[in-house]
C-alpha positions in Angstrom: -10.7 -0.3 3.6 -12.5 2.9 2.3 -14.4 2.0 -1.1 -13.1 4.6 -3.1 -15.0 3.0 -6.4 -13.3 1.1 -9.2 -10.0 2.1 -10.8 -10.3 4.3 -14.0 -7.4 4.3 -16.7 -7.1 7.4 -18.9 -6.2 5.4 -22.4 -4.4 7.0 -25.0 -3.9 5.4 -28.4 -1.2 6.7 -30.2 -0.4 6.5 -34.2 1.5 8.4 -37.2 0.0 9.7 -40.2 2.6 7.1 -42.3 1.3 4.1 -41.1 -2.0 2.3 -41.2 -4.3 3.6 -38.4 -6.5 0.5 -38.9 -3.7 -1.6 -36.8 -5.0 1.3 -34.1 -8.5 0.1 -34.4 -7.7 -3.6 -33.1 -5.3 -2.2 -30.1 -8.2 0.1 -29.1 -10.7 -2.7 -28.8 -8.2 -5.3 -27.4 -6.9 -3.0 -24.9 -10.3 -2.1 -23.4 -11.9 -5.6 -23.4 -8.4 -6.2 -20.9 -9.2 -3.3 -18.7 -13.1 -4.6 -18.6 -12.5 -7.6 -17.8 -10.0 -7.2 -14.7 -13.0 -4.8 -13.6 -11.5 -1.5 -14.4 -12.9 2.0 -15.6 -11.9 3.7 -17.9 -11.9 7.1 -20.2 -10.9 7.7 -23.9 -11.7 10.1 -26.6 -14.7 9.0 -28.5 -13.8 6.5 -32.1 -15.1 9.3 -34.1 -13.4 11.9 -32.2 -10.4 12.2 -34.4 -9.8 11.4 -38.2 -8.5 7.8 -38.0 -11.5 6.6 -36.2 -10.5 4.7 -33.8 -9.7 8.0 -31.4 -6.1 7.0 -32.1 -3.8 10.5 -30.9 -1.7 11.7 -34.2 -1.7 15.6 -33.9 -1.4 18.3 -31.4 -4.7 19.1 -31.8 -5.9 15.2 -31.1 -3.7 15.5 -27.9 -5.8 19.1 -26.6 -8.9 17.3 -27.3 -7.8 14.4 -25.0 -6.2 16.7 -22.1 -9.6 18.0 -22.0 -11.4 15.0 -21.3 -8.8 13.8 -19.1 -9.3 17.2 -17.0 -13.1 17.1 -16.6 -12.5 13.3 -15.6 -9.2 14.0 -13.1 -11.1 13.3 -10.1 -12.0 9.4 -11.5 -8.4 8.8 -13.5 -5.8 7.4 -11.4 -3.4 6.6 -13.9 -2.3 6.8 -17.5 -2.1 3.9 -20.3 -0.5 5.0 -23.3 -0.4 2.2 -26.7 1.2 2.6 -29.2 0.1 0.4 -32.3 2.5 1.6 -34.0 5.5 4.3 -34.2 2.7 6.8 -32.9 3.2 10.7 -32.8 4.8 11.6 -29.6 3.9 15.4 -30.1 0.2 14.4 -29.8 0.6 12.1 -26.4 2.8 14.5 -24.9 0.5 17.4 -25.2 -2.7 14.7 -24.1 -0.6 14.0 -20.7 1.2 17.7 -20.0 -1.6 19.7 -20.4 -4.3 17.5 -18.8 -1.3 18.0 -15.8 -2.7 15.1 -13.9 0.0 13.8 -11.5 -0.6 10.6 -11.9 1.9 7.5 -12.9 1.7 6.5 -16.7 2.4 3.2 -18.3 3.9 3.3 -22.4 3.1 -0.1 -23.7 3.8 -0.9 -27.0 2.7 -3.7 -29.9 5.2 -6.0 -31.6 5.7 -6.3 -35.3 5.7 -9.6 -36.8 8.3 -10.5 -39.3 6.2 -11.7 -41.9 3.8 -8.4 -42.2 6.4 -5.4 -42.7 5.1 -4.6 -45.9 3.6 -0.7 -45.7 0.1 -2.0 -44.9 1.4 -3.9 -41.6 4.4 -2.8 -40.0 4.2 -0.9 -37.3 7.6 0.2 -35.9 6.3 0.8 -32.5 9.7 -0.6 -31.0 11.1 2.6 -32.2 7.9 4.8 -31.2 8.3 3.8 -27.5 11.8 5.4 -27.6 10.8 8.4 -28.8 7.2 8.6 -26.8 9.8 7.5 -23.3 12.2 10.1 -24.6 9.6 13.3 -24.5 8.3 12.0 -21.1 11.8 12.3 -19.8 12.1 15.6 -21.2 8.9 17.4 -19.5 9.8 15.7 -16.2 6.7 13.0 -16.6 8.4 9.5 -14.6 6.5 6.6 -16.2 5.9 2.7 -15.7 7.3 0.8 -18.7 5.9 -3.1 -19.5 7.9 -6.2 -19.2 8.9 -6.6 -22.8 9.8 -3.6 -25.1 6.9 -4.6 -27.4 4.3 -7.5 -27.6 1.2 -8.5 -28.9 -2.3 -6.4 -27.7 -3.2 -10.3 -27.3 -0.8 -11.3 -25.1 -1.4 -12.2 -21.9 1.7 -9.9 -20.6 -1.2 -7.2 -20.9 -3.3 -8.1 -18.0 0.0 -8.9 -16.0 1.3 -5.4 -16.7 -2.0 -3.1 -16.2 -2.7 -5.0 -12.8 1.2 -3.7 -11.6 0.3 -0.7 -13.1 -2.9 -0.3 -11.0 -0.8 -1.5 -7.7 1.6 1.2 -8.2 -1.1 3.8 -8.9 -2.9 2.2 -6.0 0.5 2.5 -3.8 1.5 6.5 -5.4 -2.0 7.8 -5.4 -2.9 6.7 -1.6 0.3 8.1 -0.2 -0.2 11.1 -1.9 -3.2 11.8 -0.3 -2.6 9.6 2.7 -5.1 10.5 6.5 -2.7 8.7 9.2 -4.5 8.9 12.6 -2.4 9.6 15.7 -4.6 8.7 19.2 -2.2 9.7 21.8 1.7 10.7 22.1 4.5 8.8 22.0 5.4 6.9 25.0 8.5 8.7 26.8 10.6 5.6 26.7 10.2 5.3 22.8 12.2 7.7 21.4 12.8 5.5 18.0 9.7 6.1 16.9 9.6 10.4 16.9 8.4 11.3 13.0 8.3 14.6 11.1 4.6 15.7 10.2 6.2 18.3 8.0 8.1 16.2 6.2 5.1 13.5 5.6 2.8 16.1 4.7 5.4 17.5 1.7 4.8 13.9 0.2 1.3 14.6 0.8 1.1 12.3 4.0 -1.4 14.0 6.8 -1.3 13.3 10.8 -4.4 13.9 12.6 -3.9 13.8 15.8 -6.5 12.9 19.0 -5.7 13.0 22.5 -5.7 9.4 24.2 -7.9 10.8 27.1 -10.3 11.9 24.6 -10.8 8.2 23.3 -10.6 6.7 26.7 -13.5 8.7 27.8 -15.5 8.4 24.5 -15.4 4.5 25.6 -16.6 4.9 28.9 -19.7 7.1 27.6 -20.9 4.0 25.5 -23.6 2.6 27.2 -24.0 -1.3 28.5 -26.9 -1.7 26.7 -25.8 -0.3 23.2 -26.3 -2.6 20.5 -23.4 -1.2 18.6 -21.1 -2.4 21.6 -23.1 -6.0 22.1 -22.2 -6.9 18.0 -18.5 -5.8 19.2 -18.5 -7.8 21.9 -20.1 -10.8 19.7 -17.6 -9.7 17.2 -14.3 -10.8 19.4 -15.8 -13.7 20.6 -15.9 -14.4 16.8 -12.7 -13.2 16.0 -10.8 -14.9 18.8 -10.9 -17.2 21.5 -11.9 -15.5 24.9 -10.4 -17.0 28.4 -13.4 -17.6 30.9 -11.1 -15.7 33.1 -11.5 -11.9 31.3 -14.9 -12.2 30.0 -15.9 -9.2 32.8 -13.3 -7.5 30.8 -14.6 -7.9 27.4 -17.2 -4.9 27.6 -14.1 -2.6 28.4 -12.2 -3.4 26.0 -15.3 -3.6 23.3 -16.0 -0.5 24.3 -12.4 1.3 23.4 -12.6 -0.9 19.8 -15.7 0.8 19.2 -14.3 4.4 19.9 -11.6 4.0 18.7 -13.5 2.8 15.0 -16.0 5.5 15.5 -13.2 8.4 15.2 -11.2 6.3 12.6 -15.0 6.4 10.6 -15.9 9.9 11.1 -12.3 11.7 10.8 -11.7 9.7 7.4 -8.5 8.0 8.4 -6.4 5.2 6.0 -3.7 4.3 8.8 -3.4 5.0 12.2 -0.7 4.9 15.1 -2.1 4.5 18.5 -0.7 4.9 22.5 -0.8 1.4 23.3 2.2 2.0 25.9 1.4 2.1 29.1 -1.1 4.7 29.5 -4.3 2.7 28.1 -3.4 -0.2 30.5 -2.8 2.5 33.7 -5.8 4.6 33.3 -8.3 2.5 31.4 -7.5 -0.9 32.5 -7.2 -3.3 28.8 -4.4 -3.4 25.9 -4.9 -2.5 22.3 -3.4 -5.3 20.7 -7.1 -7.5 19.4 -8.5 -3.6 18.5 -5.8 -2.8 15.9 -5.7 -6.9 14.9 -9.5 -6.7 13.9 -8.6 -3.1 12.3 -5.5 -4.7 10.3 -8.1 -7.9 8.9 -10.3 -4.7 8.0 -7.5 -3.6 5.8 -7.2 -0.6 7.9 -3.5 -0.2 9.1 -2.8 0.1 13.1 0.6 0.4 14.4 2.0 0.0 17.8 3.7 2.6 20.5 2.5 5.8 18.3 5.1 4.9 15.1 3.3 7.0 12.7 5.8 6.4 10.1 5.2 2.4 10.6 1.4 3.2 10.0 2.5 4.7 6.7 4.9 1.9 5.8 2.0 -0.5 6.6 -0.3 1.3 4.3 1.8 1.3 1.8 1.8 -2.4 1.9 -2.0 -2.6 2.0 -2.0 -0.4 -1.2 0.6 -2.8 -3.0 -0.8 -6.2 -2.3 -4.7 -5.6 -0.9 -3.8 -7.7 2.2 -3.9 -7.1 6.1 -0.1 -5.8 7.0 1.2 -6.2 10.6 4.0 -4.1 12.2 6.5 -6.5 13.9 9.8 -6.0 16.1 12.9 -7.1 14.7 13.1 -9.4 18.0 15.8 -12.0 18.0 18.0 -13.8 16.8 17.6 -17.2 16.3 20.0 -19.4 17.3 21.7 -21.8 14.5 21.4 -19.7 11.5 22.2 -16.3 11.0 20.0 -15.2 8.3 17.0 -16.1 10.8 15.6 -13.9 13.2 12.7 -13.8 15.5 10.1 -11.0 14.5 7.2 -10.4 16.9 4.4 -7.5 18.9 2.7 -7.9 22.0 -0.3 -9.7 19.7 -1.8 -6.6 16.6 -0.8 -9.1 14.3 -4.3 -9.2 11.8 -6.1 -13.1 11.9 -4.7 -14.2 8.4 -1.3 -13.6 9.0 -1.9 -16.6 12.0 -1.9 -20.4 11.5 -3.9 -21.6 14.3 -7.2 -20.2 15.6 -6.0 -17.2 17.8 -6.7 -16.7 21.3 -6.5 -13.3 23.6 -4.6 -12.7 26.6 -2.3 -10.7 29.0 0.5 -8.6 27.9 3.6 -11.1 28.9 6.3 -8.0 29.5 3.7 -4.8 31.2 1.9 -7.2 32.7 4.8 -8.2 35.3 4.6 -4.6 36.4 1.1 -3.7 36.3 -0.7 -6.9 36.4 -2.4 -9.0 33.9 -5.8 -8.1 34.8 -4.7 -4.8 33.1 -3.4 -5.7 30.0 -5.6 -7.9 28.8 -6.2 -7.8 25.4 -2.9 -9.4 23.4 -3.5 -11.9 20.7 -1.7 -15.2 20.9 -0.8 -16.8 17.9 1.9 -18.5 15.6 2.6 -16.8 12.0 2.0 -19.4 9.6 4.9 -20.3 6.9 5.2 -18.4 3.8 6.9 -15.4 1.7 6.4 -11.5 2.9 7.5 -8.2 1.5 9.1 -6.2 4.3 9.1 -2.4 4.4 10.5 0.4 6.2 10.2 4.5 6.5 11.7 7.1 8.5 11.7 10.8 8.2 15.2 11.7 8.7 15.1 15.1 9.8 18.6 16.7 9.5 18.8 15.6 6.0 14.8 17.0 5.2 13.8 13.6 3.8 11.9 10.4 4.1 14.2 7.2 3.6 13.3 3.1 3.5 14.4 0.1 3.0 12.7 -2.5 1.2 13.2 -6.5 0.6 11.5 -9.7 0.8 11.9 -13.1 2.9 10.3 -16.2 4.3 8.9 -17.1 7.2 8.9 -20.5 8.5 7.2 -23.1 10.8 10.0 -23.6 13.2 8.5 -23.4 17.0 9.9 -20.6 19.4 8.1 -20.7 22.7 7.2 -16.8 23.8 3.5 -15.3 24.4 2.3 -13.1 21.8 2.0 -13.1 17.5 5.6 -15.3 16.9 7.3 -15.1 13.6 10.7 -16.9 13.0 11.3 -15.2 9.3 14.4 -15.8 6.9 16.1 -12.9 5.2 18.8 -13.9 3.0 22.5 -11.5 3.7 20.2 -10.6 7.4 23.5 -9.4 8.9 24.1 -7.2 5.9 20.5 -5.8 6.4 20.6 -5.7 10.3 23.8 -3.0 9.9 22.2 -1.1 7.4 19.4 -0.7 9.5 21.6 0.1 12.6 24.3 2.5 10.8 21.1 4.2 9.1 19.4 5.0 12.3 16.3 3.4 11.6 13.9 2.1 13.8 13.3 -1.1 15.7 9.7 -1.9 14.2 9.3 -3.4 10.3 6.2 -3.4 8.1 5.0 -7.0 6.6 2.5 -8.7 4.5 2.4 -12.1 3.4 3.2 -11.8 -0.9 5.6 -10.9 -2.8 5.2 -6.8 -3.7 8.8 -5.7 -3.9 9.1 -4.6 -7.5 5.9 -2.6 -7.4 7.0 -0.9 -4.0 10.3 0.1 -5.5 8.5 1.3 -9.0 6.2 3.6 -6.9 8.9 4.8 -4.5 12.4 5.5 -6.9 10.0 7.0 -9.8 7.2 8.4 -8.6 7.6 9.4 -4.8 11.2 10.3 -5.2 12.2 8.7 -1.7 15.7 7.7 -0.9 15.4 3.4 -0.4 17.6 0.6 -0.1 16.2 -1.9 -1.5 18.1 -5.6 0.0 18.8 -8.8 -1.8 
């Protein structure tokens, strides 16, 4: 993955001239020793920046004097935390966020009174604040994050659960947004499920940059024997997987195409990429791309199979929400004995840490019938070991001008199911209900994973900040 540096919070403090802006002065220095010390940045008016000293927003004027600071810091803030110690002044914090015009998700968290300190010295009433901070967001068209409670303490430890969501979503919102999705070749002929809409990816901010396959291919075959850059790739598979004695003359080949394919990845600034693994690398350069994109994926650098650009996307969206290596899968097969079980499995791209045992490389099981294994070499072998994944979906659907999903989560288990390539046998509760909104939706036949739980934050980013149409299963 690109290091884009740490994450950096704008932080707004709110408060109201009727209440005690001391409670503000706590809730400041709470509230940044949490964002320290889960390693994020972050930028706020100076204490002494406004009259209550603690740089706590109570005016209009407070709120320009943020906005300002927020604009000469847009390029570092990649989200919005507004706190509210107490009731706060929502003309302030709606003038810091409008006019700074950031476009980027916002989280209104707000501190709970306690019933034995409502005197005029200590109450807060920042259970009604919220309402009326939530109500002017909803009013200049702002979407925001709210916590899981209404209102609790700075102290609690709800704090640090809800600013790391927060920075997921951000993560998830501001990397699509500004998404490079790299396209090396066209789409094979006989995979028609997979066309995608550029123009409609790019109007969520999504970009598709495209390369000719040929190109690659003889970028490869320029690399010389000898180049050291190509012996630590070939030392790198051997490392990576278990080579058959059989293919080590190929392993130079296919080094070779890992390594051009990583150098245009590197120097076209590329998050995702889609790549023509079907059938023309195998007919004119002689090797598969499955362990290439598998190393990619463990890199945390999305690859998807047969040229599904919108998979990529789907898989980088997974990336964003959990920080682990995604895999694109097939919805396969059923699975005889239980109907919420099917069979989900690729040739082999599936990334190392999504496998059980030590992984192994070999022949493509279905091209290479027709074209002969010492063509297609290249597939990883391996079972997907047991556990819970987030599955995720997009398509552009062009006669209705928009990008659609589906969302949801399941298990995979350890059950055996003899057939070459990455195996998972996954359980999806309702399956048969998902499997015909799939069908009667027209999407495709491939499915994003990664091995947590990152439902909630996908469906945050996606209903309220990307505006896409989802279906989100249980």
């Amino acid at each position: 993955m690109k290091n884009k540096g740490k994450m950096c919070f704008g932080v707004i403090i709110g408060t109201r001239a009727y209440f005690n802006s001391a409670l503000a002065k706590d809730v400041r220095k709470q509230l940044l020793k949490t964002l320290s010390d889960e390693g994020y940045d972050y930028v706020i008016l100076p204490e002494d920046a406004t009259p209550t000293g603690s740089s706590s927003i109570e005016t209009r004027e407070d709120g320009l004097k943020c906005a300002a600071l927020f604009r000469e810091n847009r390029d570092r803030i990649d989200g919005i935390i507004v706190s509210l110690p107490n009731f706060g002044f929502e003309i302030g914090i709606i003038n810091a966020i409008h006019v700074a015009g950031l476009n980027v998700p916002v989280m209104v968290q707000a501190c709970d009174d306690e019933n034995d300190k409502v005197d005029l010295d200590s109450r807060r009433d920042a259970f009604c604040g919220k309402i009326s901070v939530c109500n002017n967001l909803y009013q200049y068209g702002i979407p925001f994050t709210d916590t899981t409670l209404h209102t609790y303490s700075i102290h609690s430890d709800l704090l640090m659960k809800d600013i790391n969501r927060f920075a997921a979503i951000c993560r998830v919102v501001n990397g699509l947004r500004r998404a490079r999705i790299g396209a090396i070749g066209t789409r094979p002929a006989g995979f028609q499920t997979v066309r995608a809409s550029e123009k409609i990816l790019q109007a969520s901010g999504i970009t598709v940059i495209p390369v000719d396959l040929s190109e690659i291919i003889e970028a490869a075959r320029r690399i010389d024997d000898d180049d050291d850059a190509l012996l630590r790739k070939i030392d790198g598979i051997r490392k990576y997987a278990a080579v058959p004695e059989a293919y080590d003359a190929k392993l130079p080949l296919q080094a070779k195409f890992g390594l051009a394919v990583e150098r245009w990845i590197e120097s076209n600034d590329i998050d995702a990429v889609a790549i023509q693994c079907w059938d023309s690398l195998e007919q004119n350069y002689g090797c598969a791309a499955c362990v290439t994109m598998s190393m990619l994926g463990e890199r945390l650098l999305p690859a998807a199979c047969e040229m599904d650009i919108a998979g990529a996307v789907a898989m980088y969206a997974l990336m964003l929400a959990s920080g682990l290596p995604p895999a694109l899968l097939d919805w396969n097969n059923n699975f005889a004995g239980d109907r919420n079980k099917c069979v989900c499995t690729h040739c082999g791209n599936f990334p190392k840490s999504f496998i059980a045992n030590d992984i192994r490389l070999g022949t493509l099981g279905v091209l290479g019938r027709t074209m002969g294994k010492v063509n297609t070499f290249g597939a990883v072998y391996g079972k997907v070991k047991e556990g819970n994944f987030t599955f995720f979906r997009i398509s552009t659907d062009d006669t209705k001008g928009c990008i659609k999903s589906y969302l949801g989560e399941g298990t995979i288990t350890d059950e055996p199911y003899d057939m070459d390539g990455c195996i998972a046998v996954t359980k999806v509760d309702n399956l048969q209900t998902l499997m015909k909104y799939i069908c009667r939706n027209g999407f495709e036949h491939h499915v994003a994973m990664c091995r947590t739980n990152v439902k909630d934050i996908l469906d945050e980013a996606i209903v309220n900040y990307l505006g896409w149409k989802i279906y989100v299963h249980s």
